[in-house]
C-alpha positions, -999 to +999 in steps of 0.1 A: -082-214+299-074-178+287-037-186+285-047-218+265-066-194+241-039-170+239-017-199+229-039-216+203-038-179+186-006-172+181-004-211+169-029-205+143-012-173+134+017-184+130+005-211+108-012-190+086+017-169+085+039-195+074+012-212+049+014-175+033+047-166+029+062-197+021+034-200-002+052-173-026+080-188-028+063-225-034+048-207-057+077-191-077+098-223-076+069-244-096+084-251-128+118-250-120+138-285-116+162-287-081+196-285-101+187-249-108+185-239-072+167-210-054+165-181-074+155-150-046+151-124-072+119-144-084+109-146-053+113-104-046+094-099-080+065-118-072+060-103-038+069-072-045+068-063-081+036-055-099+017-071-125-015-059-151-048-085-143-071-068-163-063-052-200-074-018-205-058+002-231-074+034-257-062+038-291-040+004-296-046-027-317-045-061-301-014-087-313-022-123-308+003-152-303+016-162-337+008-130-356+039-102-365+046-082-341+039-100-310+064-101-284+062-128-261+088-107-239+067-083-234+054-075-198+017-073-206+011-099-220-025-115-216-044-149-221-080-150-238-108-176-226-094-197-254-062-194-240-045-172-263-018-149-257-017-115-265-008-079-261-016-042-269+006-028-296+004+015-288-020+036-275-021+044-238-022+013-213-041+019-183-039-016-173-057-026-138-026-043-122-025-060-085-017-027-069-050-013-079-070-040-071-052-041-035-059-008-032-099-011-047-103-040-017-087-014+009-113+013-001-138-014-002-130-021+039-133+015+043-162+019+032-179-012+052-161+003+079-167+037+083-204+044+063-222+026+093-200+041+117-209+072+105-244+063+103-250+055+136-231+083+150-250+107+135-285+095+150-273+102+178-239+122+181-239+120+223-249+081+229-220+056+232-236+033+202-215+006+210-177-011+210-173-004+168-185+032+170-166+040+199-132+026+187-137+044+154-145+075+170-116+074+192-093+070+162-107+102+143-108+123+178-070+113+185-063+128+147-088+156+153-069+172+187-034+156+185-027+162+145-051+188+129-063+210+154-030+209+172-012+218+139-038+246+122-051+256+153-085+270+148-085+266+105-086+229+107-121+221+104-120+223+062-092+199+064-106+173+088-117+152+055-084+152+039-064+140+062-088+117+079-094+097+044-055+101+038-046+082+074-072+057+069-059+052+034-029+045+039-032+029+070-055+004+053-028-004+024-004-009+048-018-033+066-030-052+037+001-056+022+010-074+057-023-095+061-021-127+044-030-134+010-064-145+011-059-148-026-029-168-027-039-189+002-073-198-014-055-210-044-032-230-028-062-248-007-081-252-035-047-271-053-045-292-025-080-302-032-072-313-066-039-327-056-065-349-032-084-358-061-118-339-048-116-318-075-106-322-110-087-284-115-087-245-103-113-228-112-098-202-131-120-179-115-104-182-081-068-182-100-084-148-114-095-137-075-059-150-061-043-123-084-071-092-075-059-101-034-024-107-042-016-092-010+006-069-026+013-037-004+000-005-026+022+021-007+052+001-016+053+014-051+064+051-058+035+055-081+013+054-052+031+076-024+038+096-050+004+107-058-006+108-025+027+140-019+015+152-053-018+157-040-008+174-004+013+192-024-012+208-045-031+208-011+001+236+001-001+260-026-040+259-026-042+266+012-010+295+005-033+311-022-062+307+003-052+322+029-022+349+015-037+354-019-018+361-047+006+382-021+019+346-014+041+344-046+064+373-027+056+364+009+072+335+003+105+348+010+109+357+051+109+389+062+148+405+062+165+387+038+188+410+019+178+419-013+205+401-036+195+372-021+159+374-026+157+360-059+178+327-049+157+323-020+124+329-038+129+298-062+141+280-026+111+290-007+087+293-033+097+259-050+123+237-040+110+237-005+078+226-011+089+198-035+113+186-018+090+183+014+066+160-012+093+140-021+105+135+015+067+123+021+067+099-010+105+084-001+097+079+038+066+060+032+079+041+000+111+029+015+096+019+052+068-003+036+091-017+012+122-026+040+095-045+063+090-072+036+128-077+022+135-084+055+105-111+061+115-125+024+151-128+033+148-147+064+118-169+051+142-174+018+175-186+041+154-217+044+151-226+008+191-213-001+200-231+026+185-261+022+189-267+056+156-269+080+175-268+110+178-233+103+133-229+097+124-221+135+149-199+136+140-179+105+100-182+113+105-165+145+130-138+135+104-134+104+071-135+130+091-109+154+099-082+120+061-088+114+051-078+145+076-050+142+060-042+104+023-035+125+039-013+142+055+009+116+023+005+092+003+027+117+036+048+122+039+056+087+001+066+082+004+094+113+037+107+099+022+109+066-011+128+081+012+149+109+036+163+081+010+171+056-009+193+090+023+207+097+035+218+059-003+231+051-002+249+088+038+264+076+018+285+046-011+304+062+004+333+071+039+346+059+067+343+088 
């Protein structure tokens, strides 16, 4: 029976694994006749590629279809309840685009996660709670001995909170830029519905709530990983003025390097060190998030170029086994992240 269960899991995972995926690229083809083939490039922008929901934009006017000015190129481009298009015309756009919204749901688990976690651990820090509390506190022990303490020795405690949140973070964006698309996949059942004839259209509302969960990964766009290094970044020199004082801006420099050299490797130690270290955090976690799903895409999108569905098990499973693989590296990318930010905030407490 337990091997029956085990089997009737995978089967409904794989299901839904396929209803999502292929669901994109049903999806992107709608509108297009069968003469003009499979474009893959559509498909990569609407997985991948980000998008403004929700208009939000200081100091500009707003251009409606048919007046001067509006640009129906344009990339944010809007439609009203009446279903009229339009755009901002200057200011500053602040748009809330599916990134954000991905990465307001992630934040959202957090919170339902950890808050009553939290809450029942502290009623009683010594009692095993039960199963939940246990698992979480196992998570943030691991990261408390094997990452912070084990990197800042003894001055860890003021960073537990940092780089807790930042592995949870990005943990949680990871992954739900691999879970399906509860979004998309609500959409597409409700379609079916109408296609049945239960109901007479999509709500727009759930249209609305399949482009808030997109499913769209948040770490795979540089804005975000880039923030995240901007911030442990400033989190370096903070903890260097902390701990060295102003003394840091010389310190910087090792001890015996001769003096013609000092100023070239002042700007190197005191700048270009530290920045590239940022931008070696926001690349690594950028281009590993981002790989995962090219590689899904591609195999899932040799079925439609093909047009051949001989080839669709063996694409499926080659897709189902990088999946897998993706799991993996999500997790792996959010303890690199947290280990290397330890390990550069540990390298500027004291002057070597």
């Amino acid at each position: 029976m337990e091997n029956k269960s085990k089997y009737r899991f995978f089967l409904s995972f794989l299901l839904v694994f396929s209803l999502s995926f292929t669901n994109v690229f049903a999806n992107d083809s709608e509108g297009h006749s069968s003469d003009e083939g499979f474009d893959f490039s559509e498909v990569m922008a609407h997985h991948l590629g980000d998008a403004p929901i929700f208009p939000l934009n200081f100091g500009g006017t707003i251009v409606t279809e048919g007046q001067p000015g509006f640009d129906s190129e344009n990339h944010d481009v809007f439609v009203n309840h009446d279903g009229v298009k339009y755009h901002y015309v200057g200011g500053l756009d602040m748009h809330i685009t599916k990134r954000v919204t991905m990465m307001w749901i992630a934040c959202f688990f957090m919170f339902i996660i950890f808050i009553p976690a939290a809450n029942l651990i502290s009623k009683n820090p010594k009692k095993v709670h039960n199963k939940f509390t246990s698992g979480v506190e196992a998570f943030v022990n691991y990261l408390k001995e094997n990452v912070v303490d084990a990197s800042l020795d003894h001055h860890g405690h003021s960073y537990y909170h940092y780089i807790f949140s930042l592995f949870f973070f990005i943990l949680f964006c990871n992954l739900f830029g691999l879970i399906p698309s509860i979004g998309e996949l609500t959409v597409a059942a409700s379609d079916g519905l109408v296609a049945l004839g239960v109901f007479e259209h999509t709500p727009h509302s759930l249209h609305t709530f399949g482009e808030i969960w997109s499913g769209i990964t948040p770490t795979g766009d540089i804005s975000v990983t880039l923030s995240l290094a901007s911030i442990t970044l400033l989190t370096i020199y903070g903890t260097a003025f902390t701990y060295q004082g102003i003394s840091f801006v010389a310190h910087a420099v090792p001890k015996g390097v001769p003096l013609p050299l000092w100023p070239l490797m002042w700007v190197l130690e005191f700048i270009v060190t530290h920045i590239a270290r940022s931008f070696a955090l926001t690349m690594r976690l950028l281009a590993n998030m981002t790989a995962g799903h090219v590689m899904i895409l591609a195999l899932l999108g040799f079925i439609f170029m093909s047009e051949n569905w001989f080839i669709a098990p063996v694409s499926v499973l080659s897709s189902v086994l990088i999946y897998f693989l993706e799991l993996l590296v999500a997790f792996l990318q959010a303890f690199i992240f947290s280990l290397l930010t330890t390990v550069f905030i540990g390298t500027v407490m004291h002057r070597h």
